[in-house]
Backbone bond lengths (Angstrom), bond angles and torsions (degrees), N, CA, C in turn:
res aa  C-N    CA-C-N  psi(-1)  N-CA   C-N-CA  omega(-1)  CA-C   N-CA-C  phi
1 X - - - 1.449 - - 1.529 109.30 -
2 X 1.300 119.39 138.28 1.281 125.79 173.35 1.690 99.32 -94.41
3 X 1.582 89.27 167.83 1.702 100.23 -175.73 1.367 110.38 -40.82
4 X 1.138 103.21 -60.74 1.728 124.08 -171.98 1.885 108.12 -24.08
5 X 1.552 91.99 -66.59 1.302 107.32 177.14 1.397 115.88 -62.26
6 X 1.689 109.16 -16.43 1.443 89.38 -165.02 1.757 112.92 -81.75
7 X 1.252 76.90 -30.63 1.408 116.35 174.57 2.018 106.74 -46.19
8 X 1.245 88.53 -42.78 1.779 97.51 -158.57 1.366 83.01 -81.49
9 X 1.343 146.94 -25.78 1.429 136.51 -166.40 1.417 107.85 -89.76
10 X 1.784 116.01 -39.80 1.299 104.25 167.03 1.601 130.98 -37.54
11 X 1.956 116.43 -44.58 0.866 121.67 -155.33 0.893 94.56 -86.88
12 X 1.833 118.73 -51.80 2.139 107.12 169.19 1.622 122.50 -35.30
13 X 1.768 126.80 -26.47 1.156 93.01 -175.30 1.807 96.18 -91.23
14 X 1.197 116.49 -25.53 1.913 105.35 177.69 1.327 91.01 -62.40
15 X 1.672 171.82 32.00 1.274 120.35 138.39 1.289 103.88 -121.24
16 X 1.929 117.96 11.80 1.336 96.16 160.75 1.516 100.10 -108.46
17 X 1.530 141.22 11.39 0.954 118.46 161.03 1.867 129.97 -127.97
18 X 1.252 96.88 20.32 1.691 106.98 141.54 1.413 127.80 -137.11
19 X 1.260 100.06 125.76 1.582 125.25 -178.72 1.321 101.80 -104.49
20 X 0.975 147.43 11.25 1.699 135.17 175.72 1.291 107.76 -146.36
21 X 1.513 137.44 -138.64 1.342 137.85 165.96 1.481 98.53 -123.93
22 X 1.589 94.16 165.37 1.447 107.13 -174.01 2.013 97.80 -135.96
23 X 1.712 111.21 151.44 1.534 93.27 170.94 1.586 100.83 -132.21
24 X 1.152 126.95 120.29 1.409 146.41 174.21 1.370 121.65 -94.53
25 X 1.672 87.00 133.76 2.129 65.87 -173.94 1.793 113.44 -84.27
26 X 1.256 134.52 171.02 1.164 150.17 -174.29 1.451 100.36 -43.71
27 X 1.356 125.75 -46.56 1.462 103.00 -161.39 2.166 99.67 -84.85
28 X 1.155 113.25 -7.97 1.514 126.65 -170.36 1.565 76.98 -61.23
29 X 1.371 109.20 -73.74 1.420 134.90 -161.45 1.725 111.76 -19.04
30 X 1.602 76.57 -68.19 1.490 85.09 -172.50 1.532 129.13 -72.61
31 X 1.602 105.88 -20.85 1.106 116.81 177.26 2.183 106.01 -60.20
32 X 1.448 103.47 -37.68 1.455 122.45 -164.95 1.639 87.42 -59.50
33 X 1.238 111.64 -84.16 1.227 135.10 163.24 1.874 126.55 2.16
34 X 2.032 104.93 -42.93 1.306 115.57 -173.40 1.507 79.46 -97.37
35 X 1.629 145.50 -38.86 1.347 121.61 -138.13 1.618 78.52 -89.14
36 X 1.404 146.29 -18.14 1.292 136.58 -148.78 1.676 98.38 -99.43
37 X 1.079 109.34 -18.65 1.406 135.91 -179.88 1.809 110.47 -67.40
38 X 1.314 102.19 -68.68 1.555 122.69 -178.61 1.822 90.99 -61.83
39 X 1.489 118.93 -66.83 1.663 97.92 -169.07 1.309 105.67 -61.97
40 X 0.937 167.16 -42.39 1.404 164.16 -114.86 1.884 85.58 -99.35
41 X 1.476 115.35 -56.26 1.126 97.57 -164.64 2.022 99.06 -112.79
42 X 0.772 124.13 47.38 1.104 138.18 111.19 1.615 94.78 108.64
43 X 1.315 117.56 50.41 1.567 120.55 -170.05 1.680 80.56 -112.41
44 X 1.234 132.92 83.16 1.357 119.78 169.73 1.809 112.03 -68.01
45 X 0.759 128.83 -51.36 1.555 123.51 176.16 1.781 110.82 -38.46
46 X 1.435 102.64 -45.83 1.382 113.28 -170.20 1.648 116.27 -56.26
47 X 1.541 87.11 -40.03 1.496 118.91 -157.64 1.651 86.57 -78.78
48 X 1.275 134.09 -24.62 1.421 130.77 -159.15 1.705 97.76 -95.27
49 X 0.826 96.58 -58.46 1.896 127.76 173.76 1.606 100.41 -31.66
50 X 1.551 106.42 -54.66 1.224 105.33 -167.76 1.810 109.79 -91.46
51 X 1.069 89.83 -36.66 2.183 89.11 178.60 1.490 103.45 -40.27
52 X 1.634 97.29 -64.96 1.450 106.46 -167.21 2.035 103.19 -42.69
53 X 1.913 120.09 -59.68 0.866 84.32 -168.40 1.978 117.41 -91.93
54 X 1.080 118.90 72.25 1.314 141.68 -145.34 2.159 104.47 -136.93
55 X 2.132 78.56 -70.82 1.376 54.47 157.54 1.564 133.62 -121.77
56 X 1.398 98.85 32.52 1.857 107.75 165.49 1.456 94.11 -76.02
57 X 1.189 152.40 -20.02 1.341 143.64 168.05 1.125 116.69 -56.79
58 X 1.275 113.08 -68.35 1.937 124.58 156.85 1.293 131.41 8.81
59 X 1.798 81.18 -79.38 1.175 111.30 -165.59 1.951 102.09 -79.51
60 X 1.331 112.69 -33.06 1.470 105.41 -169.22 1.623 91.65 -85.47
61 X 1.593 131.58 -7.45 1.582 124.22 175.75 1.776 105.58 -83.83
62 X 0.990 127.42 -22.06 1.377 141.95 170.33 1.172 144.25 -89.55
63 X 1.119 116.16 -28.51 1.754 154.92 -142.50 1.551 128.50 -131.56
64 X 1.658 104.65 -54.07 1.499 96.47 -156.69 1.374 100.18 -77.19
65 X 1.279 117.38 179.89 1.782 151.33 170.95 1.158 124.85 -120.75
66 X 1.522 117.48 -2.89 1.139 130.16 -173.02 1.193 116.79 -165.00
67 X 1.837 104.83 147.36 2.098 109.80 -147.10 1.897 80.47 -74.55
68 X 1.344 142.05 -47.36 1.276 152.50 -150.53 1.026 122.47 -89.21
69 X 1.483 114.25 -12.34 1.602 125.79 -170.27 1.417 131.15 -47.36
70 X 1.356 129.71 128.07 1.534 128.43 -146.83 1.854 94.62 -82.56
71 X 1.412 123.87 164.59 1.103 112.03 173.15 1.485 115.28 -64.16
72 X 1.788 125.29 -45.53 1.013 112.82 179.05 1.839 129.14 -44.52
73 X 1.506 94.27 -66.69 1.654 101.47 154.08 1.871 123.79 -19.56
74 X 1.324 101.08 -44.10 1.408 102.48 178.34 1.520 118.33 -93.57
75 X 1.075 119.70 9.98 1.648 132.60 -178.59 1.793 80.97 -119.09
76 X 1.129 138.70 -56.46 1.601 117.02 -150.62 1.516 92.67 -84.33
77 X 1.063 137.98 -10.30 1.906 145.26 165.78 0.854 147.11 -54.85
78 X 1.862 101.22 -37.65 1.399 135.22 -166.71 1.421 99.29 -97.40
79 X 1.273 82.18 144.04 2.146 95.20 -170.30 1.425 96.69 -107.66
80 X 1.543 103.74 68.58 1.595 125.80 158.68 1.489 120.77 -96.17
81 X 1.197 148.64 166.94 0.992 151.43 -179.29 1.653 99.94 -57.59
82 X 1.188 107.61 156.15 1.598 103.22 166.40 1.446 138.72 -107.83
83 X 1.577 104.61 16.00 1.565 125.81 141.56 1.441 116.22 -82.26
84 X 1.225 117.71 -18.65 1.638 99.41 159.29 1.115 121.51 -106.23
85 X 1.671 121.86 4.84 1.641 119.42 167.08 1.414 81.32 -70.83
86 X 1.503 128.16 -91.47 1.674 115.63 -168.73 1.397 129.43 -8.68
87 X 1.452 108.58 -63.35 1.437 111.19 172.67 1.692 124.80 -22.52
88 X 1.681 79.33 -57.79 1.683 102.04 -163.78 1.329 118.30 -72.84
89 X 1.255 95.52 -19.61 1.721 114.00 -179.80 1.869 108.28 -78.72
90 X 1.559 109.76 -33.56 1.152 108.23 -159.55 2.183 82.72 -86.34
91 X 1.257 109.78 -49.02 1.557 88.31 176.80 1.317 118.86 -58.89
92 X 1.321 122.16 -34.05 1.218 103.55 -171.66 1.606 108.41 -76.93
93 X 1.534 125.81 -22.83 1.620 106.00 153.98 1.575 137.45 -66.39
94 X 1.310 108.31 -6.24 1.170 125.28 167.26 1.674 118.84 -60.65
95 X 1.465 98.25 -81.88 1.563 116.32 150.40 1.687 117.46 -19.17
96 X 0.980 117.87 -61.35 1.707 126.82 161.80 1.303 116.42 -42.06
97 X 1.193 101.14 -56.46 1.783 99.72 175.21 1.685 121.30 -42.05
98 X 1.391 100.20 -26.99 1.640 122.38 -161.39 1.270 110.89 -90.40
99 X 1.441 102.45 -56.53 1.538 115.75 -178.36 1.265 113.59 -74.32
100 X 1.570 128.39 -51.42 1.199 127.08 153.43 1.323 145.61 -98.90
101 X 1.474 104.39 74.82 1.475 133.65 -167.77 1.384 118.48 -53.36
102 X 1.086 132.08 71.39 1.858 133.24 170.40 1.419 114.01 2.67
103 X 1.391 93.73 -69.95 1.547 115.31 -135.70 1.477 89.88 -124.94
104 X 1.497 147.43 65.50 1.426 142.71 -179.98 1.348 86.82 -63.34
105 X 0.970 143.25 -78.25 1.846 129.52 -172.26 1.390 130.93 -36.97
106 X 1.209 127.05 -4.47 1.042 137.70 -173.57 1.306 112.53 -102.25
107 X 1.520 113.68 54.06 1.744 110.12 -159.63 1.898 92.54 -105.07
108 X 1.235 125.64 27.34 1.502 108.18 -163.53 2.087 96.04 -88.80
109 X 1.096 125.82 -17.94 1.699 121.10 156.28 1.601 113.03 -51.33
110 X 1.514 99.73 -38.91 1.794 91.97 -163.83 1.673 98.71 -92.02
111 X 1.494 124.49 -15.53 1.323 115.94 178.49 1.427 109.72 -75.22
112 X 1.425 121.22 -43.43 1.382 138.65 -173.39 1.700 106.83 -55.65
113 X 1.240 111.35 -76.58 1.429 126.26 -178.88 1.321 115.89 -113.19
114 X 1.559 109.18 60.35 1.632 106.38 140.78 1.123 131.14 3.60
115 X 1.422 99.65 -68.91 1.861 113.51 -143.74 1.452 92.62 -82.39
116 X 1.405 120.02 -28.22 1.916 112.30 -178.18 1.925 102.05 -71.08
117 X 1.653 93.74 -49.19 1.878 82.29 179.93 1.597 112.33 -47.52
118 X 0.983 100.84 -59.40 1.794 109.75 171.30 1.813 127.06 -20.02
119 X 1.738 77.19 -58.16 1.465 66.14 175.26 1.242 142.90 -101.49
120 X 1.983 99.87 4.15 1.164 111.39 -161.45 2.352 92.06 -102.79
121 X 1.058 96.95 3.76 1.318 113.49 163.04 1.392 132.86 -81.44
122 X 1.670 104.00 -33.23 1.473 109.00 157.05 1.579 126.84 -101.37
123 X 1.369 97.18 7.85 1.597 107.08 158.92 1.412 103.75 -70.37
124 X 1.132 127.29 -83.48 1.201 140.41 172.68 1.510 137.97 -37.05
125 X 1.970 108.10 -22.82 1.708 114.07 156.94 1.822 101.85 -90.21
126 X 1.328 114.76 8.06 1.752 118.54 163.14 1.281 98.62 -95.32
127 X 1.097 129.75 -58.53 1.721 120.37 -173.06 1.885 103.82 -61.88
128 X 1.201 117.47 -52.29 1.317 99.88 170.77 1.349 150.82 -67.69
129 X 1.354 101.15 -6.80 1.766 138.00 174.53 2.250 83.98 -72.54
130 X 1.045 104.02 -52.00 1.586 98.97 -169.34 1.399 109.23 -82.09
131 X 1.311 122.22 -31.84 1.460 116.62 -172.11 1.449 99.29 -78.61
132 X 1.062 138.12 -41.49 1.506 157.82 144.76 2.061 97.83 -3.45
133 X 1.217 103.14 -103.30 1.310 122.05 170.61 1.830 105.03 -31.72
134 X 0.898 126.02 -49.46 1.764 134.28 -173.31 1.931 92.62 -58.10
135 X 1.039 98.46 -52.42 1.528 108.93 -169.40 1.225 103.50 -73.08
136 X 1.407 139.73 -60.50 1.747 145.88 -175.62 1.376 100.63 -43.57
137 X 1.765 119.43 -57.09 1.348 145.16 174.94 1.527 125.43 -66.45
138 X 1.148 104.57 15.34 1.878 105.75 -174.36 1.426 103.82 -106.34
139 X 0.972 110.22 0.47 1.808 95.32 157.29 1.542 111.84 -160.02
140 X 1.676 109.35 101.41 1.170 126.29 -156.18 1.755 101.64 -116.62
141 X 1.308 97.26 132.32 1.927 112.16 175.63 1.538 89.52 -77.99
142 X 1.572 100.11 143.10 1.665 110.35 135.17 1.808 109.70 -96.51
């Protein structure tokens, strides 16, 4: 996908998935704002990196019970649907994989075949661009 498109998918998922208003606080905002930023121009890791912590903001501005609360804790808490606790659970193990890397030496998959990390990287800053929005958008005023 080029920007254009990436761009054009952001806005397809805001108008099929808010119909009312939503109020976020400033740091939600901006966090939304940098991860929508990074996919658009094509930092998919960045763009993943940041949704996830985008919408752990959300959810801990809405949600938490506790000043320390782990993200998982704050996805199994939240009285969200429970196709998007899954969701959120499966990015945020994704995200983990990244941030907390096992095996940094073990790069001979990503030297070999590029083009599969690649693309299976912007699969995944597309699924989080939507799980992202599902979460910002799960409890909307008319």
């Amino acid at each position: 996908m080029n920007s254009n498109e990436r761009d054009a998918y952001l806005f397809a998922l805001d108008e099929e998935l808010l119909k009312a208003g939503i109020i976020l606080s400033e740091w939600c905002s901006e966090i939304v704002r940098q991860a929508d930023t990074a996919f658009v121009n094509g930092a998919d890791l960045a763009a993943i990196l940041t949704a996830v912590a985008a919408a752990e903001t959300y959810l801990r501005s809405e949600y938490a019970t506790q000043k320390r609360q782990r993200l998982a804790a704050l996805i199994d808490e939240a009285p969200i649907e429970l196709e998007l606790k899954q969701d959120l659970h499966t990015l945020r193990k994704y995200r983990n994989k990244w941030v907390h890397m096992d095996e940094p030496w073990n790069d001979e998959p990503l030297i070999e075949h590029p083009e599969a990390l690649c693309a299976e990287l912007e699969g995944m800053a597309k699924f989080a661009c939507h799980v992202l929005r599902r979460t910002i958008y799960e409890n909307q005023w008319i």
